[in-house]
C-alpha positions in Angstrom: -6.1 15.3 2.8 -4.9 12.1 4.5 -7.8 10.4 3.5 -7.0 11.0 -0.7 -3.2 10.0 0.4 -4.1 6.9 1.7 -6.2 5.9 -1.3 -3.7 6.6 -3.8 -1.2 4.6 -1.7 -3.8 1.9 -1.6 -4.0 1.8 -5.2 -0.6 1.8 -6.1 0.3 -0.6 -3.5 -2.4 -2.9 -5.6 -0.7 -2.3 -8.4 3.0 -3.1 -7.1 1.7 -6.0 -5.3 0.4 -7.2 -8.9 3.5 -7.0 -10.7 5.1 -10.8 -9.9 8.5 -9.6 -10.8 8.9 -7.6 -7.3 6.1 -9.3 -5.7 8.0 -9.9 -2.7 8.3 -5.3 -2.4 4.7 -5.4 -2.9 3.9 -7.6 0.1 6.5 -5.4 2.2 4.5 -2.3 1.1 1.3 -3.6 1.5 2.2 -4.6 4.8 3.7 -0.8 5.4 0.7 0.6 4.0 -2.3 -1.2 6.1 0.0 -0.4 9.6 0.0 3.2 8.4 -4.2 2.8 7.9 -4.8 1.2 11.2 -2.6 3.8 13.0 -4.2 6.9 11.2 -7.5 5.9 11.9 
């Protein structure tokens, strides 16, 4: 269950991160999102 959750927040964090018009939230939820994989692992 984790596992699928982080994979869709993977991909949608790839596809914020893509959009240059709030590029700058992307980064910030990239950021949020890789912490949140090295602490759940």
């Amino acid at each position: 269950m984790i596992r699928k959750l982080l994979i869709l927040l993977l991909i949608s964090l790839l596809f914020i991160s893509g959009c240059e018009c709030i590029s700058g939230f992307g980064r910030d939820l990239q950021k949020a999102g890789s912490w949140l994989e090295r602490n759940t692992s």
